[in-house]
N, C-alpha and C positions, 0 to 999 in steps of 0.2 A: 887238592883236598877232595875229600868225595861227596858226592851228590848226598842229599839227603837220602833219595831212596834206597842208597845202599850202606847207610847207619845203621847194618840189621845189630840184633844185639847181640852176634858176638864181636863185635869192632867198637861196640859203645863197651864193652866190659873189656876190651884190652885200655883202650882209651881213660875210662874209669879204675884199673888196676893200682895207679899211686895212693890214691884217696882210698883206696879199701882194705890197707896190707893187714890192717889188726879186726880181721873180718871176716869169716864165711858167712859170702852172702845169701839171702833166700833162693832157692831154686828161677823164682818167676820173676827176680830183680829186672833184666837185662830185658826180656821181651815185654814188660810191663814200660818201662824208661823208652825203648823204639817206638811203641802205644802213645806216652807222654809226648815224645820229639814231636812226632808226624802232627799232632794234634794242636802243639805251639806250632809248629814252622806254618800250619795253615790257618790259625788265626791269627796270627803276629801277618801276617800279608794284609790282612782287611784292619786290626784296630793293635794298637801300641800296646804290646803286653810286656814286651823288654825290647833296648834298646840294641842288645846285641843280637844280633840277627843269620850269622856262621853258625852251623851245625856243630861243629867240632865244638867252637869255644864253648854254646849251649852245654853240651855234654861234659866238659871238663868246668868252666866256671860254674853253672847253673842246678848242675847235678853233681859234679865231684864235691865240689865245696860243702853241697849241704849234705852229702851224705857222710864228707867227712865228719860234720858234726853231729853227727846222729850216730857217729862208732863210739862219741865220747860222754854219753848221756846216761850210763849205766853204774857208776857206782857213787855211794854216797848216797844215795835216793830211799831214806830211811829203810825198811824192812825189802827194799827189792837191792840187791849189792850185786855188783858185777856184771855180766853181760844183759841180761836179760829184766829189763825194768818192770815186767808185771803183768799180765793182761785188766792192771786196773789203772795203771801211770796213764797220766792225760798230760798232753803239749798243746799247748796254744802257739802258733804261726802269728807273732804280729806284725801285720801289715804283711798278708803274704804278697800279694803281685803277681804274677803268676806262676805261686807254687811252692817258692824256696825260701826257706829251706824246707816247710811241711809237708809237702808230697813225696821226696826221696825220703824223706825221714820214715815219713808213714811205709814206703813200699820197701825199707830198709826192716823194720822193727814191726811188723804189724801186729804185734801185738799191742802197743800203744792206741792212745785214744786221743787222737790229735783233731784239734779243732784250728780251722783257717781264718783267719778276720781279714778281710776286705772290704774295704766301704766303698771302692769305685765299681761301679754297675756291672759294667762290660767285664769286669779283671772276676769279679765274684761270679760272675755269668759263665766266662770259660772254666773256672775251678769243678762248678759245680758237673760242666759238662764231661771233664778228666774222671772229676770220680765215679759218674756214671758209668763214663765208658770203661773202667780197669774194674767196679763192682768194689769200690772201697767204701769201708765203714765213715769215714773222713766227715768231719762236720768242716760245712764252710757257712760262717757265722757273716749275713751281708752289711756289715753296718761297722763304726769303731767301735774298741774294745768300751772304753769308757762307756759306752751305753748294753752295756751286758749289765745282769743281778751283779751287785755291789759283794752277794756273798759268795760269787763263783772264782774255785780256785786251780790252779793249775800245777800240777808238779813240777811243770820245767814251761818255760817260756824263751821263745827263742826271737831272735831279731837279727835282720840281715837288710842294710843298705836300704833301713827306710827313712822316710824324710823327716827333720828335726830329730836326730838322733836324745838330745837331753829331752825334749817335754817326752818322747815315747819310751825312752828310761824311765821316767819317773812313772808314766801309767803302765807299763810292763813289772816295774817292781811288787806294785798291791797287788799282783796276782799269781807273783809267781811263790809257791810254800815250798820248795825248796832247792830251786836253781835256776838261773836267767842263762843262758847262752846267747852271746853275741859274738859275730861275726862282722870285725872294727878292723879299718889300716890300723897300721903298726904306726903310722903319721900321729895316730890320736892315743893321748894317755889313755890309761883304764879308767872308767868313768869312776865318779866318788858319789856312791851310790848310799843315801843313811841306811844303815841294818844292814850293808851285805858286804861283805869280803869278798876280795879276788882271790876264786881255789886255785886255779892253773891257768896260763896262757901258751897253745901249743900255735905253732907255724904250718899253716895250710897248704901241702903238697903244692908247687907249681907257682904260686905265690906270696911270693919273699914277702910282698907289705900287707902278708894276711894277715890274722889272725883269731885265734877261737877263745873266744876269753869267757873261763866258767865263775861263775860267780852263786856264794851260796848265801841265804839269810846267817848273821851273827849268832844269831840262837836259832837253831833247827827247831822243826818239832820233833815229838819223841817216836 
């Protein structure tokens, strides 16, 4: 397996090639994501930012996965249809941890206006310092969602592998107007969420008991 330091980005964009086939991706994807690596792999040495700690799997679990869901975020999103969601669509990350799926997303799409929520110190402490370093627009919000304005809304709200999955559905749904994305085993039903249908569930390259389950409000807005 290779050393970190020679993860440059063209071995991270062969590596990430499954996860991107219905995608041309941005120019700066690849050396942006080698930016991101280096910057986990050396604060993951000092405080628990994820538990996987392999370069490779980093890049294909960490980054493949969520940027697979960030190829799948573009239609159905009222007046933005199809590839490109708008430079006005806002995502909220809940519970990022550090990063995912909101940061591949964000250097996937940057035209979105993606906000991070992290309430542990140190995890919202490195966020902040990624976006510094890559010069993104990226809000990282240091506190739970639940304690955001009651009247703030999100186009798409995404969730990936955080802890009590039903209470953070349920505070995920009041904020999402018009799509939740989760990324859930195939071990677990689709959640039974009041007001929201399940649009699609697709199968996440590399992992058979993924999956990306989009889920939209019963009555959209107009």
């Amino acid at each position: 397996m290779p050393a970190a330091s020679v993860f440059t980005p063209e071995h991270i964009a062969r590596l990430l090639a499954p996860y991107l086939a219905a995608t041309t991706p941005p120019e700066p994807l690849f050396g942006q994501l080698a930016t991101y690596l280096e910057l986990l792999l050396k604060w993951n040495a000092r405080t628990n930012l994820t538990a996987i700690r392999e370069p490779e799997e980093i890049v294909r679990r960490h980054f493949g996965e969520s940027l697979f869901a960030g190829q799948h975020l573009g239609s159905n999103l009222g007046g933005n249809l199809g590839g490109n969601l708008g430079d006005s669509a806002t995502l909220l990350d809940f519970g990022s941890g550090a990063g995912f799926p909101g940061l591949p997303i964000q250097l996937l799409r940057p035209e979105l206006q993606v906000t991070l929520a992290e309430s542990q110190n140190k995890k919202s402490t490195f966020l902040r310092e990624v976006v510094r370093t890559l010069g993104l627009k990226t809000e990282v919000w240091a506190g739970r969602v639940e304690a955001m304005p009651a009247a703030r809304m999100f186009d798409v709200v995404a969730l990936r592998a955080v802890d009590n999955m039903e209470a953070a559905l349920a505070a995920a749904s009041v904020r999402a107007a018009r799509r939740l994305a989760i990324l859930a085993s195939a071990r677990q039903s689709p959640p039974d969420l009041p007001g929201f249908s399940l649009e699609s569930e697709v199968v996440v390259p590399g992992a058979a008991d993924l999956r990306l389950l989009l889920m939209t409000p019963s009555k959209s807005p107009g």
